[in-house]
C-alpha positions in Angstrom: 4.9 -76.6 -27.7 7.2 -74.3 -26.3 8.9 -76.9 -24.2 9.3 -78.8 -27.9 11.1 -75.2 -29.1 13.5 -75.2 -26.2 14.5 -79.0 -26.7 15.1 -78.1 -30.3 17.3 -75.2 -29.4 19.4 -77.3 -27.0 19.7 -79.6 -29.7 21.0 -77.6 -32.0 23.5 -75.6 -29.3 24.8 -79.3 -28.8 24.9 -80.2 -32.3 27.3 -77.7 -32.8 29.4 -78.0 -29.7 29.5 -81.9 -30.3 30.6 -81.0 -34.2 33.4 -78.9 -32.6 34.5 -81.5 -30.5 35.1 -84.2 -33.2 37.4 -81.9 -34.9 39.9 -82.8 -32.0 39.3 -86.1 -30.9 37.6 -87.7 -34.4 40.1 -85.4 -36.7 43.2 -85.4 -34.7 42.9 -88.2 -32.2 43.1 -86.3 -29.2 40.9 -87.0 -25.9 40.3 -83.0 -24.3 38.7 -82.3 -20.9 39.0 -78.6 -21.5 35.8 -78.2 -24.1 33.5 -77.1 -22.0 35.8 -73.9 -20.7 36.0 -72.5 -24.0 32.1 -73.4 -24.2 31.5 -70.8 -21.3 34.0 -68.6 -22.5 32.1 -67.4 -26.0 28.9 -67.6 -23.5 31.1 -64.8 -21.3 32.0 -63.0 -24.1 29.0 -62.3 -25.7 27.7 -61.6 -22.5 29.7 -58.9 -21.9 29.9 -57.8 -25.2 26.2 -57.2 -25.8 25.9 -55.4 -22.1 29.0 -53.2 -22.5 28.7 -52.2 -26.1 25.4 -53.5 -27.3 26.2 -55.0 -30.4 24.2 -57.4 -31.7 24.5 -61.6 -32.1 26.6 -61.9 -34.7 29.3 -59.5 -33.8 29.5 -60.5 -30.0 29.1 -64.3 -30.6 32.0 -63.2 -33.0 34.2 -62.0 -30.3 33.7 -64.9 -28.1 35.0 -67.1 -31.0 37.6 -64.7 -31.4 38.6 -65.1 -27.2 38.0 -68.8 -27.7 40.6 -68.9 -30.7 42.7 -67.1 -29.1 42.7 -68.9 -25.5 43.2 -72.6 -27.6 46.4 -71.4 -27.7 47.5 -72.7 -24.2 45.5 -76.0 -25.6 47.6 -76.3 -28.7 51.0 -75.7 -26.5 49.9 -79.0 -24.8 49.5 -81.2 -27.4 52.5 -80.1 -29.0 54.6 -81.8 -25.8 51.6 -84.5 -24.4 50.1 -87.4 -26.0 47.5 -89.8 -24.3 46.6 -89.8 -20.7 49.1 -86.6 -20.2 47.5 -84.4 -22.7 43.9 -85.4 -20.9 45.5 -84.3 -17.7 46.7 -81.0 -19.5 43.4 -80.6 -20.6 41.9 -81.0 -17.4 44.2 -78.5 -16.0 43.5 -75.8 -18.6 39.8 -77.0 -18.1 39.9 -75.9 -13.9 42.0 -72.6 -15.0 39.3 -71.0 -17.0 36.6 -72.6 -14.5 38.5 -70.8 -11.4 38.4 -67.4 -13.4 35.3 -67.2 -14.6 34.1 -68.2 -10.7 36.5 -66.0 -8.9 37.2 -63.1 -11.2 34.0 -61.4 -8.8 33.6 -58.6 -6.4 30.2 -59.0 -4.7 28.1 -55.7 -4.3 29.8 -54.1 -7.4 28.4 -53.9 -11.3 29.1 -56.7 -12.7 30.7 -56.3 -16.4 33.2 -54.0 -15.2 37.3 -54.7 -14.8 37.1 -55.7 -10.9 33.6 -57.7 -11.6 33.8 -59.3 -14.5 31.8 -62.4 -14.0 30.1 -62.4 -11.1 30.9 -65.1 -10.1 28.2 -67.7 -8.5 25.7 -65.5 -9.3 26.5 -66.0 -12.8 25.6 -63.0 -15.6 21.9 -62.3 -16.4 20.1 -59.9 -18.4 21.5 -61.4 -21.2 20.1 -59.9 -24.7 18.2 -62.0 -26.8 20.0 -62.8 -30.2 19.3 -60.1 -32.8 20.1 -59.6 -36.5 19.7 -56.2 -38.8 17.7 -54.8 -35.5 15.2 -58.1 -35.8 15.0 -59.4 -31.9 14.6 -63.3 -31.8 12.7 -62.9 -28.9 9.9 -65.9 -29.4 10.7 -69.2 -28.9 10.0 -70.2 -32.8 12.3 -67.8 -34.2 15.1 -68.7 -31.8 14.8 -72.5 -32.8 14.4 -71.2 -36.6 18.1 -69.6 -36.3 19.5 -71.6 -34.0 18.7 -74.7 -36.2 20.1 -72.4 -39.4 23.5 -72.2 -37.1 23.2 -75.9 -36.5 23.2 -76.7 -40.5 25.6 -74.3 -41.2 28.6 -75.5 -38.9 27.1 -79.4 -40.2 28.1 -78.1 -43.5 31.2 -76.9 -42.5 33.2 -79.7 -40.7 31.7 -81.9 -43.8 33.6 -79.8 -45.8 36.7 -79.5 -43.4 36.2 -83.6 -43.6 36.5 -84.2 -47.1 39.0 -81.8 -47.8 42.6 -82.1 -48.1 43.3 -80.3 -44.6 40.7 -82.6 -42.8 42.7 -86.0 -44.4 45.8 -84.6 -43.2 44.6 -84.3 -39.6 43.0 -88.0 -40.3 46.7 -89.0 -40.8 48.7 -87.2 -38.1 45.6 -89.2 -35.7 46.2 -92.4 -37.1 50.3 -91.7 -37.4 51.7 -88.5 -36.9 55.6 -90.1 -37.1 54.3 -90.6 -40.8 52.7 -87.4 -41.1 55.9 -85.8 -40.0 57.9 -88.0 -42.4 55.8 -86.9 -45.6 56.7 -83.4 -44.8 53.2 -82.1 -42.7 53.4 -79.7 -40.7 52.0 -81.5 -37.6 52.1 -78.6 -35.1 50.5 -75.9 -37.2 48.0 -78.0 -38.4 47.2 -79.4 -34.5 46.7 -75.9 -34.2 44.8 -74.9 -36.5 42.4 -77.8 -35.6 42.2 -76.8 -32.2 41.4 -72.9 -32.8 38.8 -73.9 -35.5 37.5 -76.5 -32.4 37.3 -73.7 -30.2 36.3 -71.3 -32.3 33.2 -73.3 -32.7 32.7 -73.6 -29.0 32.8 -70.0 -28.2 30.0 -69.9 -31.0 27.8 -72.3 -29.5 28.4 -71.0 -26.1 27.5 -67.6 -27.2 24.2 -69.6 -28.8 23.6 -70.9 -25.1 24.0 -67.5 -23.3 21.5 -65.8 -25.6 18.6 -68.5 -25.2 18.7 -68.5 -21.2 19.5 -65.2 -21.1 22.1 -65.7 -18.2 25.2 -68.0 -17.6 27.3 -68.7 -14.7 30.7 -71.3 -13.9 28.6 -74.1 -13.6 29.1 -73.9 -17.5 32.6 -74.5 -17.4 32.4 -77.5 -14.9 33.3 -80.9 -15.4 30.5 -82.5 -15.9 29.8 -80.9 -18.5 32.6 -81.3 -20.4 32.4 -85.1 -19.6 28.7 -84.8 -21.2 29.8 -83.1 -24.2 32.8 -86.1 -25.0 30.1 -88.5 -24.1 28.3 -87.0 -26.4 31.2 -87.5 -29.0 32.5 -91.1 -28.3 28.7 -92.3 -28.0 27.7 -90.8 -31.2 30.9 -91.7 -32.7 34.2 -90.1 -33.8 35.7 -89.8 -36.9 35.1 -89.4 -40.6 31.3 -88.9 -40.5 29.4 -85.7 -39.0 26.3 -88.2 -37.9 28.4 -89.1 -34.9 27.9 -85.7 -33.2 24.2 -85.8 -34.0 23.5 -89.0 -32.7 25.5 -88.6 -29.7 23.7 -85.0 -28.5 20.4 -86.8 -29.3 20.7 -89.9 -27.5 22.5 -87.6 -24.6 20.2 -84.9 -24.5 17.0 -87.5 -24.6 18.1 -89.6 -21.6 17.0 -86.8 -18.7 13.9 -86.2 -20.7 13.3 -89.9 -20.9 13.9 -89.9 -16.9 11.5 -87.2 -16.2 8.7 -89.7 -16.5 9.9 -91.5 -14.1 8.4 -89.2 -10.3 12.2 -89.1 -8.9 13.2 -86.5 -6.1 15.5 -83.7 -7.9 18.5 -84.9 -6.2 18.0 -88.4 -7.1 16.9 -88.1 -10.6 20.8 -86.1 -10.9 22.4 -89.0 -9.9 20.4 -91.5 -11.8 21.3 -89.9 -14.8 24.9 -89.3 -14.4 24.7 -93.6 -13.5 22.9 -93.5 -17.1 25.5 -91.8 -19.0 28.1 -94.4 -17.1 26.3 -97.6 -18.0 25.5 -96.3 -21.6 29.5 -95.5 -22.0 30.1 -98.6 -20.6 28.2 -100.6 -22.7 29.2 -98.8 -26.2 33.4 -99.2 -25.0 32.5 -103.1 -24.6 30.3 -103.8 -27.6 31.0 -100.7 -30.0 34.1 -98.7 -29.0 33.7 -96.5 -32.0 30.3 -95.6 -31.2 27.1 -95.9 -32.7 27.6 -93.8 -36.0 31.6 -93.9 -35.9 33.7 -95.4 -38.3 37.1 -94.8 -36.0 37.8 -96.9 -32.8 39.2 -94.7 -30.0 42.3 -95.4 -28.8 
């Protein structure tokens, strides 16, 4: 039952990265490599937040969305200046900045948390506090999934309502032609902006939301891979106008290595089978559903 809990929880962490994601390449059409950096950064940032000054969730997973937000800057430069296949490269390039720092922003055999040791580097932060809220600790499985799942709802809610409104319709039409957009007097580059801090934003929160569950994070989070898994998660779910893209996607995503654990593979195989798994699967969905399985816009 616990194992359930902590698939749950995953879920819901997901849920909301995979929501924050859309808002950049469903919303404004943009394909980022960097999600996953700002992902470890709120994770960081709570971190350090609840071990230097030990505040509780809210207020430190508030600061990481506050660093995230702040960081998308350097993001929103880019895409400003880059469209296509060099803004991806931009991304990328932000992406192995902030993975670099958080890895190498270390001195081994001093406290971590302080000014020379901030991250730790490979050895990653642990200790991390459990969430708590008005001095109640989420300690027990049940109660994590309970609020994590409350989160999950809650940023659901909110990019439905960024969708529907007049600001999401006007990112809808700088994606599907921003020399229009620009001719009907929008303000393309505050409102790339904007969509891009509030994308962020969002990913500090759910990184902070993964740092409290394990209790410890390190640069793997900022790899890669896993910000390939989190826009696979996007494209197979489906971009666009509908928030059952993002939930589809970190279902199907999330299910697959669960699915393969059935399956008695050594460790190191069973890694590579299921990064061949995500390949075939996006594969398939860019030949025989490019907009993905709940999507309603075609990418690219």
């Amino acid at each position: 039952m616990n194992y359930a809990f902590h698939l749950l929880i995953l879920l819901d962490i997901y849920i909301v990265v995979a929501l924050s994601l859309n808002v950049i390449v469903g919303y404004v059409g943009l394909l980022t490599l960097a999600h996953a950096g700002y992902f470890a950064l709120g994770g960081y940032a709570y971190a350090l937040t609840g071990y230097v000054l030990g505040w509780e969730f809210i207020p430190s997973a508030l600061v990481g969305v506050a660093v995230a937000m702040g960081l998308s800057l350097v993001l929103s430069l880019g895409s400003w200046r880059f469209r296509g296949d060099f803004f991806v490269l931009f991304s990328l390039s932000v992406q192995v900045v902030i993975y670099t720092t958080l890895r190498y922003w270390a001195k081994p055999g001093l406290p971590h948390g302080t000014l020379i040791n901030l991250t730790n580097g490979d050895f990653g932060f642990a200790g991390i506090a459990k969430p708590a809220l008005f001095g109640y600790s989420f300690g027990a499985l049940p109660d994590v999934a309970f609020l994590f799942t409350l989160f999950a709802l809650l940023a659901t809610v909110f990019s439905r309502t960024l969708l529907h409104s007049p600001w999401g319709r006007m990112l809808q039409a700088i994606r599907d032609d921003e020399l229009v957009a620009r001719g009907l007097g929008k303000d393309v580059r505050l409102a790339k902006l904007q969509a891009i801090g509030i994308s962020c934003g969002m990913a500090g929160f759910a990184g902070a939301m993964f740092a409290a569950h394990l209790a410890f994070i390190d640069p793997q989070s900022a790899e890669l891979n896993e910000s390939i898994l989190l826009l696979s998660m996007v494209i197979v779910g489906g971009v666009g106008n509908s928030v059952r893209g993002p939930f589809v996607g970190a279902f199907i995503l999330l299910a697959i290595p669960e699915i393969l654990r059935w399956i008695e593979l050594p460790n190191a195989v069973a890694a590579e089978v299921r990064l061949i798994t995500y390949g075939v699967v996006l594969v398939l969905l860019m030949h025989m559903r490019p907009q993905g399985i709940a999507g309603v816009y075609r990418v690219g």
